[in-house]
C-alpha positions as CSV (number, residue, x, y, z in Angstrom):
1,X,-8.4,34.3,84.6
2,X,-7.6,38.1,85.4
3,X,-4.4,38.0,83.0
4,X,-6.9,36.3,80.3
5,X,-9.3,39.6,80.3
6,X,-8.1,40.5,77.1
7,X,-8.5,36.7,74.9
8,X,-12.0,36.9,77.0
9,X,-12.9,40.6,75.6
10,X,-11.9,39.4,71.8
11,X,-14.3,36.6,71.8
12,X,-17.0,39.1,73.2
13,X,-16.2,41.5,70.3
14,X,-16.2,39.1,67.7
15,X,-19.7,37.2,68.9
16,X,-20.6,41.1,68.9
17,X,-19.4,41.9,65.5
18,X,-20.4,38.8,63.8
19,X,-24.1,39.3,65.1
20,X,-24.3,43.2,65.2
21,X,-22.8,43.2,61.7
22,X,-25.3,41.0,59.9
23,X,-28.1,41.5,61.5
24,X,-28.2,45.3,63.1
25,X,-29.5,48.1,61.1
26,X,-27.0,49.4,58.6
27,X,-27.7,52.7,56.4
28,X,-29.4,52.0,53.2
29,X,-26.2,53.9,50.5
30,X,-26.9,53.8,47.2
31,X,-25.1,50.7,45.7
32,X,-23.4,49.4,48.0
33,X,-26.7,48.4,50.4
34,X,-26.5,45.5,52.3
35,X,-22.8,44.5,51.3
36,X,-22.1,47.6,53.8
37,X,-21.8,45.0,56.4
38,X,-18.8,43.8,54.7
39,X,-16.9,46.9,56.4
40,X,-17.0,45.0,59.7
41,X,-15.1,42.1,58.2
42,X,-13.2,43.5,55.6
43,X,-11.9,46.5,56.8
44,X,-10.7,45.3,60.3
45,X,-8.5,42.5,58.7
46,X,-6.5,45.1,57.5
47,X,-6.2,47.0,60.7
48,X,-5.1,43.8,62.0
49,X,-2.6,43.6,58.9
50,X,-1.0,47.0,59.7
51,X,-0.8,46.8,63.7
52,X,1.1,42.7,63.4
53,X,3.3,44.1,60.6
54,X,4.4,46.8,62.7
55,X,4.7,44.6,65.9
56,X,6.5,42.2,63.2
57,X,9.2,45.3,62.2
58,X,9.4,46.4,66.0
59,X,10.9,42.8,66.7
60,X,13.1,42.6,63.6
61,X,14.5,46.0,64.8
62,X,15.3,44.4,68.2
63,X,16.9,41.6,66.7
64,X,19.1,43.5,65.2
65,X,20.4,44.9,68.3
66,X,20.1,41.7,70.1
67,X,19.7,38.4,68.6
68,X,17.9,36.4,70.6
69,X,15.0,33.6,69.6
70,X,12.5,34.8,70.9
71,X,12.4,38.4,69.3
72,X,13.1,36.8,65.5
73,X,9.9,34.6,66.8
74,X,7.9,37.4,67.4
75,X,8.9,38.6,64.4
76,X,8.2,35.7,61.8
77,X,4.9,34.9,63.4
78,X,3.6,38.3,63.6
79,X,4.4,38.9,59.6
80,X,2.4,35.0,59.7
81,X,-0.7,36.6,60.9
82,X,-0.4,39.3,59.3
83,X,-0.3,37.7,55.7
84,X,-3.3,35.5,56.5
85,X,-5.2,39.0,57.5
86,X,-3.9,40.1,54.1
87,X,-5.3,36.9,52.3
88,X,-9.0,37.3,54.3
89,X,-9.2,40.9,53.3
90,X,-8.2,40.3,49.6
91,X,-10.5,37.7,49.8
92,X,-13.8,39.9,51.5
93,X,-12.5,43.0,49.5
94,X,-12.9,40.7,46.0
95,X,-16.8,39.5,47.2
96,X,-17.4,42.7,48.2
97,X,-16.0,44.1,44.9
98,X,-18.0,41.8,42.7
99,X,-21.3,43.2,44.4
100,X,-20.1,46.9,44.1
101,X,-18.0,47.4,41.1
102,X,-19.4,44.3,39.1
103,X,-15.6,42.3,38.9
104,X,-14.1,40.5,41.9
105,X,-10.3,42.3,40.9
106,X,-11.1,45.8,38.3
107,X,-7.2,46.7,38.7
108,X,-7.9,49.3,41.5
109,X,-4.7,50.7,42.6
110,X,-5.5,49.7,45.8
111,X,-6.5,46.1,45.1
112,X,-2.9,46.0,43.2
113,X,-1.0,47.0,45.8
114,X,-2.4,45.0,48.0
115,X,-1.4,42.0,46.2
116,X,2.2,43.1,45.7
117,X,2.4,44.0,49.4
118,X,1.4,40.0,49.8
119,X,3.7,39.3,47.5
120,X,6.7,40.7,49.2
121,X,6.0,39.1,52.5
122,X,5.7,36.1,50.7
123,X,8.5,36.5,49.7
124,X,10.0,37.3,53.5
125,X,8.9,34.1,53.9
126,X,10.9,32.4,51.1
127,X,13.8,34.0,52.0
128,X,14.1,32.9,55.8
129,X,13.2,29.2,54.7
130,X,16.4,29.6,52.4
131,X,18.6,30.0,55.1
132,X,19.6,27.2,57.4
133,X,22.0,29.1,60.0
134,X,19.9,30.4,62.7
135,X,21.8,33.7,63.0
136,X,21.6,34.2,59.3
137,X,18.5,33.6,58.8
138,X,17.6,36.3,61.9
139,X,19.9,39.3,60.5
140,X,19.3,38.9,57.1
141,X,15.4,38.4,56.9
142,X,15.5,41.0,59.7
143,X,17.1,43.5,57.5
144,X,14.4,42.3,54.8
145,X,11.2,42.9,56.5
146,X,12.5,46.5,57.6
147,X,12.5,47.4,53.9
148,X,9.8,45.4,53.3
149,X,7.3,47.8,55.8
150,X,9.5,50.7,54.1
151,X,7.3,49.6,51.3
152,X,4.3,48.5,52.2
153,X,3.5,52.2,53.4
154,X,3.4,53.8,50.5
155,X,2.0,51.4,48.8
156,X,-0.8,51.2,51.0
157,X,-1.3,54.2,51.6
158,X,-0.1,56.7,49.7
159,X,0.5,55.6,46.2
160,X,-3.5,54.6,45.9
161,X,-4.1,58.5,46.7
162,X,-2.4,59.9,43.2
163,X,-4.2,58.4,41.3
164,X,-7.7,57.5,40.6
165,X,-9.2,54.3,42.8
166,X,-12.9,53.2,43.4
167,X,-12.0,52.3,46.9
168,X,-13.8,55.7,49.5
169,X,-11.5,58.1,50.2
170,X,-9.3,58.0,47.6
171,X,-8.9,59.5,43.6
172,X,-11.8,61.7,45.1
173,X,-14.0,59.5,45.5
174,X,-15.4,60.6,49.9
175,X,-14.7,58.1,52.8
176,X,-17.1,56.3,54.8
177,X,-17.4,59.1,57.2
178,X,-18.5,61.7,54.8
179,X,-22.1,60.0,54.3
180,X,-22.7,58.0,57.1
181,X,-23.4,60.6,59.6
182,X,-26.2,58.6,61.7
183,X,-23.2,56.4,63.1
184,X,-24.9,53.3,63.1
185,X,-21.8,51.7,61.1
186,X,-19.6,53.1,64.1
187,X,-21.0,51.0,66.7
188,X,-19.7,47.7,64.9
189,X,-16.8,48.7,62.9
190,X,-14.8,50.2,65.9
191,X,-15.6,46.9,68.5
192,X,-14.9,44.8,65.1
193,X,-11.6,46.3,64.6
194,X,-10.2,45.7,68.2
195,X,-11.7,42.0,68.2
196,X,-10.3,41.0,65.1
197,X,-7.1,42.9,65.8
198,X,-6.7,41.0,69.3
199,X,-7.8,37.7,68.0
200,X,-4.6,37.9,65.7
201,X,-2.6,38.8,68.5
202,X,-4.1,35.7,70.7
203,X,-3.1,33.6,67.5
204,X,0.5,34.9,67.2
205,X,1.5,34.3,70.9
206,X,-0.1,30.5,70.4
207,X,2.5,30.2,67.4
208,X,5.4,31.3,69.8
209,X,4.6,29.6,72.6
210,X,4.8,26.7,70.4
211,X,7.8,27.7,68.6
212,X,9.0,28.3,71.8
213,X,8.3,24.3,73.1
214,X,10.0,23.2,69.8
215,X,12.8,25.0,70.6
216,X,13.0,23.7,73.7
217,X,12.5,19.8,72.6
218,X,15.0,20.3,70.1
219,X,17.6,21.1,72.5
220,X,17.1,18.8,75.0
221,X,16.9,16.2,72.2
222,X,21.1,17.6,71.1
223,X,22.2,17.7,74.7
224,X,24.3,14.8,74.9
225,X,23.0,12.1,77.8
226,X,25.4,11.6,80.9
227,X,26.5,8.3,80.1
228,X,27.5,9.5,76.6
229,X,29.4,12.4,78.1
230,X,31.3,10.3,80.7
């Protein structure tokens, strides 16, 4: 159970978040008024988003200097979760758009890149399913997703800054932390990023673990029996 502490703390966080963020008191801003609550939600899948695609990267990078199965797994599955973080926030960031700004998608430069960042992991994706050779597949999709997170920097998070953008903190427009000084949003949004952020991890090392038996059935299914090798 000890080794477990940290599955045990992300279902804490998230009863925490789901019930703090709908139901504790959240400052009344002009406009965006109760859809604040959406930052506990929204925002986080994101974090999540950035911290598997760099765990993603990290194992493509070690792949490269040692192919093994089980860093491409890491790999692939933690660019998985990471693209269905990417999805739920598009998703939350389009409600909670519609409220706000009057139109689910407005062409926000942030909302754009956004979907072309989904877009080329889709395409990650696409291009290790096109390969059949196992050590192909690895180098080459390995090589792929480090220019892939080349990209998705910038387009995150710089590119949105140059120009103009309804999203806070960017074309001018203040950040979060500029007008909510009583903190109340901090005492969710922080537990709501680490929850959501481990729950993602718990998911990915499910999917290699079971990547991982596969693996394992498949070979013992192509080992020839004793009476054929004789």
């Amino acid at each position: 159970m000890f080794k477990n502490w940290w599955k045990i703390l992300a279902v804490v966080l998230l009863f925490y978040t789901i019930i703090g963020g709908l139901l504790f008191e959240a400052p009344r801003l002009a406009i965006l008024n109760e859809t604040i609550r959406n930052l506990h939600f929204h925002v986080p899948m994101w974090f999540g988003m950035q911290i598997l695609l760099t765990v993603s990267v990290v194992f493509s990078i070690r792949y490269l200097r040692k192919s093994s199965f089980n860093n491409d797994t890491w790999a692939v599955e933690s660019a998985n979760m990471a693209i269905v973080f990417g999805i739920l926030g598009i998703l939350t960031g389009m409600e909670w758009a519609k409220f706000t700004w009057g139109s689910p998608w407005s062409g926000d430069p942030k909302q754009n890149a956004a979907a072309i960042a989904l877009l080329i992991y889709f395409a990650y994706l696409l291009l290790r399913n096109s390969f059949e050779d196992r050590q192909q597949k690895g180098r080459i999709s390995a090589i792929y997703n480090i220019f892939a997170f080349a990209t998705y920097i910038p387009l995150i998070y710089i590119l949105p800054r140059l120009t103009d953008s309804l999203h806070p903190g960017n074309g001018g427009n203040p950040g979060f932390n500029a007008y909510d000084l009583d903190s109340r949003l901090r005492l969710v949004f922080y537990p709501a990023v680490v929850g959501w952020t481990l729950l993602g991890v718990w998911i990915t090392t499910l999917r290699v673990r079971l990547r991982k038996v596969e693996e394992s059935v498949a070979e013992q299914e192509n080992e020839p029996s004793l009476l054929e090798s004789l």
